[in-house]
C-alpha positions as CSV (number, residue, x, y, z in Angstrom):
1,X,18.9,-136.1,10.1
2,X,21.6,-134.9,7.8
3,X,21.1,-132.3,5.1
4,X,21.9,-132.7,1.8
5,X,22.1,-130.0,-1.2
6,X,18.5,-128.4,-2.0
7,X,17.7,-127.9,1.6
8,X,16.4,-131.7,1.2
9,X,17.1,-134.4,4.3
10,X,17.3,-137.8,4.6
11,X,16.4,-139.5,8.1
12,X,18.8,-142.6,7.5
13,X,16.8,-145.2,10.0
14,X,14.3,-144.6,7.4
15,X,16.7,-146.0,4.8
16,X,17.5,-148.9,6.0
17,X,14.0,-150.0,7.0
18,X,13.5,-149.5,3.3
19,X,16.9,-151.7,2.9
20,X,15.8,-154.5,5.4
21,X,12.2,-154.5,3.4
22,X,14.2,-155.6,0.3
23,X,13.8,-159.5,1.1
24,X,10.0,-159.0,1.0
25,X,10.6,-157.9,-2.8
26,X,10.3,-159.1,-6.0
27,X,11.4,-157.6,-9.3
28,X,11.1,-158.7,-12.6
29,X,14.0,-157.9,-15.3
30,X,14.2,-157.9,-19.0
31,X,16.8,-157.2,-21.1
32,X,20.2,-158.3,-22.8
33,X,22.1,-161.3,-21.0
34,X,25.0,-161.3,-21.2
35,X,28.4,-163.5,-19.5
36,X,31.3,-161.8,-18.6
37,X,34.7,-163.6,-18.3
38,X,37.8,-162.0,-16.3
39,X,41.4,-163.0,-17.1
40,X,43.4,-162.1,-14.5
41,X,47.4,-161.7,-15.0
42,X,50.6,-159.4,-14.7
43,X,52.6,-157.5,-17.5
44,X,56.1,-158.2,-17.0
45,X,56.9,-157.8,-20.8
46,X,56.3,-156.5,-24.6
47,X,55.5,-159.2,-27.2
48,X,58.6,-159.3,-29.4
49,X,55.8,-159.7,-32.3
50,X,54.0,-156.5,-32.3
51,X,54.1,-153.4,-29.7
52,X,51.7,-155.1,-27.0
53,X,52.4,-155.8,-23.5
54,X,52.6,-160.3,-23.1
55,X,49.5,-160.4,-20.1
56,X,50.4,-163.4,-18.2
57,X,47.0,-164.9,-17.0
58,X,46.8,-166.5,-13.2
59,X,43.2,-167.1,-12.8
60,X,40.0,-166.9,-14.6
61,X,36.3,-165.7,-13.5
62,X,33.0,-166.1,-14.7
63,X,30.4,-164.0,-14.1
64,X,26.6,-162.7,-14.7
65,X,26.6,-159.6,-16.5
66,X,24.0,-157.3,-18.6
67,X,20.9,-157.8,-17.7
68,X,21.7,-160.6,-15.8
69,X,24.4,-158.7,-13.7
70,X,21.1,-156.7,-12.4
71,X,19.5,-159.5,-11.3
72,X,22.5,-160.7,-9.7
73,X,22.5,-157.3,-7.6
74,X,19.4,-157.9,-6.4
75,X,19.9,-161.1,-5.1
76,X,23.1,-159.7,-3.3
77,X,21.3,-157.0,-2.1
78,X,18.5,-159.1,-0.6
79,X,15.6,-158.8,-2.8
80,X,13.9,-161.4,-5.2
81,X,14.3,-161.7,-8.7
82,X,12.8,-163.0,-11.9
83,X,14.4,-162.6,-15.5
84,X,13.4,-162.7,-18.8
85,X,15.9,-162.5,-22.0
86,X,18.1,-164.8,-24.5
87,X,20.7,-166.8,-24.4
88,X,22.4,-168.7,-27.5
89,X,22.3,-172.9,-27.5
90,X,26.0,-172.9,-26.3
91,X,28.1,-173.6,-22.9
92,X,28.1,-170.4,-22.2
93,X,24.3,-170.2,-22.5
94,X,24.2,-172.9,-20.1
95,X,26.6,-171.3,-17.6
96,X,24.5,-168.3,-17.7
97,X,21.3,-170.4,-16.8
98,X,23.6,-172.2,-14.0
99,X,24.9,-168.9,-12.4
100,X,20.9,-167.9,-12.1
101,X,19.8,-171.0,-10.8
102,X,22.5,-171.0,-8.5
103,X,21.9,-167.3,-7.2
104,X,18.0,-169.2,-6.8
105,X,16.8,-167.4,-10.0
106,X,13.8,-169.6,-11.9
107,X,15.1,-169.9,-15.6
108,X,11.7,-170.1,-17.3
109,X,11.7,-166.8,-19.0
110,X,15.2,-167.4,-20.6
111,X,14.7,-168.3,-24.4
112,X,17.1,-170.3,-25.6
113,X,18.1,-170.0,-29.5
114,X,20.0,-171.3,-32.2
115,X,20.3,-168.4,-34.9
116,X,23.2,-166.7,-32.6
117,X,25.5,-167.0,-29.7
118,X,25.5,-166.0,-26.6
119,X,27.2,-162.7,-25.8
120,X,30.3,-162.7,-24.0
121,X,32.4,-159.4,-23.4
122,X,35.6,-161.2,-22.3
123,X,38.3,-158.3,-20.5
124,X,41.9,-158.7,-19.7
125,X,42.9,-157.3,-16.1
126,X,46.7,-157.0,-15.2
127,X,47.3,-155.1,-12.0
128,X,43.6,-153.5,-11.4
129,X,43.8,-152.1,-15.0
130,X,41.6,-153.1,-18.0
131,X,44.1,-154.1,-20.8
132,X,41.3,-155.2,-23.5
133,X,37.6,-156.4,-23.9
134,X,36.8,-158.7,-26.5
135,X,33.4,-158.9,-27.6
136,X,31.7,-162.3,-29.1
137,X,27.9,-161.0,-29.7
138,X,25.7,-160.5,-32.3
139,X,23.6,-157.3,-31.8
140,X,20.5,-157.6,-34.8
141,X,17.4,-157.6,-33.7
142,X,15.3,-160.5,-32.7
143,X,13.3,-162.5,-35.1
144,X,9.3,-162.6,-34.7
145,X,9.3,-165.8,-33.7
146,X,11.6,-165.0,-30.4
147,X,10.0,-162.3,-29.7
148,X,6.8,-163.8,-29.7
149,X,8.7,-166.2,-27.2
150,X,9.5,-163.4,-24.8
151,X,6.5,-161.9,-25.0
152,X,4.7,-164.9,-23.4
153,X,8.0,-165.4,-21.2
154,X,6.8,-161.9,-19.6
155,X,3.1,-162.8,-19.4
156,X,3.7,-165.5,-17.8
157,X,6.3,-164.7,-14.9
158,X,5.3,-161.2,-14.9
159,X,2.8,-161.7,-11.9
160,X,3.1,-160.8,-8.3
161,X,6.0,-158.6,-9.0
162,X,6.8,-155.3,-7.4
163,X,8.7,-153.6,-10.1
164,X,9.9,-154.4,-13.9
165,X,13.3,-153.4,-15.0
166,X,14.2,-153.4,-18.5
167,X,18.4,-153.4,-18.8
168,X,18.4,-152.6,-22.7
169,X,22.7,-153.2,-24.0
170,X,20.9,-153.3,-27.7
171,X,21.4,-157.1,-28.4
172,X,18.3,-157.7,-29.6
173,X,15.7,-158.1,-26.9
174,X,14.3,-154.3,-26.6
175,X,12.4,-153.5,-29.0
176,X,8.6,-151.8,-29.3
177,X,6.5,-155.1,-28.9
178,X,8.6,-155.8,-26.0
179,X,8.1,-152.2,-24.4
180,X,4.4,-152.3,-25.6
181,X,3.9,-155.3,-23.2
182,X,5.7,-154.5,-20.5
183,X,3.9,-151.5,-19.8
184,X,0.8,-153.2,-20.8
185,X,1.8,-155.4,-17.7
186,X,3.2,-153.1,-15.8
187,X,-0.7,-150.9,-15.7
188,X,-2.5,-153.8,-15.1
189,X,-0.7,-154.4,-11.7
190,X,-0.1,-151.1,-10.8
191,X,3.4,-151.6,-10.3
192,X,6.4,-149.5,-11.5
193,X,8.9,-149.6,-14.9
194,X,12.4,-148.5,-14.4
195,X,14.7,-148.8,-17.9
196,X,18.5,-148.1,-18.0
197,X,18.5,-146.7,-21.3
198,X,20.5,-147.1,-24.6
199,X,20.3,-144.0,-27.0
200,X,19.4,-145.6,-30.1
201,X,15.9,-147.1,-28.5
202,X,15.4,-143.3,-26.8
203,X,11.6,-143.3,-28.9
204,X,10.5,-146.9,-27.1
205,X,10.9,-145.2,-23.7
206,X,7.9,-143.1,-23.3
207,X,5.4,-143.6,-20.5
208,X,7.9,-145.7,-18.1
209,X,8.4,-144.4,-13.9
210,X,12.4,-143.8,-14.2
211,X,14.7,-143.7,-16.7
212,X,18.5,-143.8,-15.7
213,X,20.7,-142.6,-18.4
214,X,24.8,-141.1,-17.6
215,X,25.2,-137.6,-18.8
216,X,26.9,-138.5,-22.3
217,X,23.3,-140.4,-22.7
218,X,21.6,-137.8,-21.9
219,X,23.1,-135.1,-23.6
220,X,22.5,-137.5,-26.9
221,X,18.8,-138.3,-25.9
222,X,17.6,-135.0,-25.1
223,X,19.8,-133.3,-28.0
224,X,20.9,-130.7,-25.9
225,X,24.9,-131.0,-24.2
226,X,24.7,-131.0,-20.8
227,X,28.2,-129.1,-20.1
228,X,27.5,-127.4,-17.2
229,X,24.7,-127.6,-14.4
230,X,22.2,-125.5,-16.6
231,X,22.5,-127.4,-19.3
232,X,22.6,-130.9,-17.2
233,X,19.0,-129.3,-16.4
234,X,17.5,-128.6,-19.4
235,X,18.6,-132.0,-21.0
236,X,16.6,-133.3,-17.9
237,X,13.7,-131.1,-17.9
238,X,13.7,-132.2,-21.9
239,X,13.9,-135.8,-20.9
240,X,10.8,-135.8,-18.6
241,X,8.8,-134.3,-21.7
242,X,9.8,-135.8,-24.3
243,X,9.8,-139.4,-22.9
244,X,6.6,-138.5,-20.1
245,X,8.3,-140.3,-17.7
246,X,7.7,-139.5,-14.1
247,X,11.2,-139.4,-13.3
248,X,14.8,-139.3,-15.0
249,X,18.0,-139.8,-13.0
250,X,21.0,-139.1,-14.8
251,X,23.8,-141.3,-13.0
252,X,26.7,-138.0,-13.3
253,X,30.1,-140.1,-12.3
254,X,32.1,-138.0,-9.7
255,X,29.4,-135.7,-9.7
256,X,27.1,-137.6,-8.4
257,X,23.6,-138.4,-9.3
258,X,20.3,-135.9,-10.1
259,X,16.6,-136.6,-10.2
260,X,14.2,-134.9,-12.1
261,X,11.0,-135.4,-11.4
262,X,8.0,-132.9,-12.5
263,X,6.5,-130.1,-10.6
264,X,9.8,-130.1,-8.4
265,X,13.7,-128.4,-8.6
266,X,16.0,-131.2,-9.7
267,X,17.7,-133.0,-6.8
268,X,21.2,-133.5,-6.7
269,X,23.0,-136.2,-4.8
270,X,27.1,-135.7,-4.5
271,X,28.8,-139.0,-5.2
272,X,30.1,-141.3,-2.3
273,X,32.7,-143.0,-4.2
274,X,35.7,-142.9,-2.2
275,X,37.9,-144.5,-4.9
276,X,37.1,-145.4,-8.7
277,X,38.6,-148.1,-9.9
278,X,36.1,-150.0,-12.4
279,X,32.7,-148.3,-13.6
280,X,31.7,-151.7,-15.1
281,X,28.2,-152.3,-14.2
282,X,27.9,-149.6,-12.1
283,X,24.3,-149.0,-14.0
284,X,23.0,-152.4,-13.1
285,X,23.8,-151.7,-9.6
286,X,22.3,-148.2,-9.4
287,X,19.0,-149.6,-11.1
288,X,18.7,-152.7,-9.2
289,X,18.9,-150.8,-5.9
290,X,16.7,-148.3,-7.3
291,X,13.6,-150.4,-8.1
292,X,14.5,-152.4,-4.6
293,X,14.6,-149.2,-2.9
294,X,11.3,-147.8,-4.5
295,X,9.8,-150.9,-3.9
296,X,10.4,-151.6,-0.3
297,X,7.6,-148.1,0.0
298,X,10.8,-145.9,-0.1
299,X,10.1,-142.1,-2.0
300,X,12.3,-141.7,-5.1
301,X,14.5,-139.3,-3.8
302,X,15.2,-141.5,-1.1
303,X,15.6,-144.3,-3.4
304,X,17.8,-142.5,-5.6
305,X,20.1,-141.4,-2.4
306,X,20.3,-145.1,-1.7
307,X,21.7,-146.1,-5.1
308,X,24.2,-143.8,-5.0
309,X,25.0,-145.6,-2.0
310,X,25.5,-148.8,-3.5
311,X,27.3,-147.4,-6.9
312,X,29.8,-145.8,-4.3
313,X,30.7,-149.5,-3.3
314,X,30.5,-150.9,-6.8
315,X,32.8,-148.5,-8.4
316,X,35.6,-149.5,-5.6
317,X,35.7,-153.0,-7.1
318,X,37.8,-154.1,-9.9
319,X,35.3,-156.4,-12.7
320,X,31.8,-156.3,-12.7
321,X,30.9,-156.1,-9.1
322,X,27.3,-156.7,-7.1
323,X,26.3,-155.0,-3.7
324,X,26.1,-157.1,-0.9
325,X,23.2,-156.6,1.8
326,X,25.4,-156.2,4.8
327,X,28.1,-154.2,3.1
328,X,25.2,-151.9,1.9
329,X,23.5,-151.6,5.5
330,X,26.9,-150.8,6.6
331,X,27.4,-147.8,4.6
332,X,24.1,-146.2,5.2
333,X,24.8,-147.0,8.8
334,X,27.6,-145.1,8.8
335,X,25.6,-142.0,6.7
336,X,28.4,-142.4,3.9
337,X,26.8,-140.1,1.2
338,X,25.3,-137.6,3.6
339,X,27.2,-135.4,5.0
340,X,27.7,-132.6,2.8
């Protein structure tokens, strides 16, 4: 056993029973898909044209990201996934569906349309550090006709899962009929709803398990500036009331993580991250391993501690990065994260 803050403990053989449950479970995710492309190069020189540095490109990756980097994590993390969103009638709409498939992800619940393209943030990297993103999206919302579509996308893959996750970016694909039937879904089977959270859909979260917003969400979701500790805890104790959610975790950066939950002190997990070097979709990590975590018949504290686990690793890694299993057992093996 090793204590943590809040005279809580976590017995880590626990843990990783929960982690080596993960392949028995299956989690379904909606939300904004999205493709993220890496060029890779070396500055050795400002553009004689304009006060830029010339990035000299040696390679190129493709890879999941939004929504779909959250089901990616939970494939690399062991578990099963399903996926429901939109992707535009382009190549890179079709190299989205590919990556899935190839990750062993059906492709039934992604609606394919023709009214807009698929979104691609596209980032420069020279030497480990972001130069620019450039965005190709468009972010209105969906007409009724596609959402009709993902509406019966989520009816019908929606069964025999052990969680829903909805990854809202605000492209299009959250919105109330979409929340409306996911928790419709989500009673019916008795199964858990955990959303990572944008501020401008705060009003469409209400009556979900977990919401997972950073502090600067927070602070605009609950109105109040979390600034210091106190405040962190009324924006959270807000959060829980306004929304009533069973549970908020606000994901804090190098402060860690804390879970408020109601009828109990917030919980506060210090962060594990031994280096920072990329923070990109370090929310689809800690929300994948989240609903894995809870899942696998883990509590929620425990399953937050394990998150914070795997956003440790994630945030190590330059681009957008997924948790693999092993790595993952390896850490909580090792108690990384719990000895305070």
């Amino acid at each position: 056993m090793v204590a943590l803050p809040r005279a809580f403990t976590f017995h880590v053989p626990m843990l990783l029973q929960g982690l080596d449950r993960f392949p028995r479970c299956t989690i379904l995710v909606v939300g904004d898909l999205m493709l993220d492309v890496f060029l890779w190069g070396d500055v050795r020189r400002i553009s004689p044209e304009a006060p830029v540095p010339v990035v000299e490109v040696r390679r190129e990756s493709h890879l999941l990201g939004g929504a779909a980097n959250v089901v990616r994590n939970i494939v690399t993390m062991g578990g099963h996934a399903r996926v429901v969103g939109v992707v535009g009638n382009d190549t890179y709409g079709a190299e989205i569906r590919s990556l899935l498939q190839q990750d062993g992800v059906p492709c039934s619940g992604v609606i394919t349309v023709n009214d807009r393209p698929t979104t691609v943030k596209t980032r420069v990297i020279a030497r480990h550090q972001q130069v620019v993103r450039v965005d190709r999206e468009e972010v209105r919302p969906h007409d009724a006709r596609t959402t009709q579509a993902l509406v019966r996308a989520l009816e019908a893959v929606a069964g025999g899962s052990d969680a829903i996750i909805v990854s809202d970016y605000a492209k299009g694909v959250v919105c109330a009929e979409i929340m409306d039937t996911v928790r419709l879904l989500a009673a019916r089977q008795g199964i858990p709803v955990f959303v990572d959270p944008k501020v401008t859909h705060t009003d469409l979260y209400h009556h979900v398990t977990v919401v997972t917003p950073n502090t600067q969400e927070a602070s605009a979701m609950s109105g109040i500036a979390a600034v210091d500790e106190s405040a962190l805890e009324t924006a959270g104790r807000t959060l829980l009331e306004k929304l009533q959610c069973r549970h908020v975790l606000i994901t804090r950066g190098p402060e860690g993580m804390s879970l408020f939950e109601a009828g109990a002190p917030p919980f506060h997990i210090p962060t594990v991250a031994q280096k920072v070097f990329d923070v990109t979709g370090a929310g689809d990590t800690v929300i994948a391993a989240m609903a894995l975590a809870a899942s696998s018949g883990l509590g929620m504290r425990e399953a937050a501690a394990l998150a914070n686990t795997a956003a440790g690793i994630v945030v190590g890694e330059v681009g957008t990065a997924a948790v693999d299993h092993t790595r993952l057992r390896s850490a909580l093996a090792d108690g990384v994260g719990y000895r305070v």
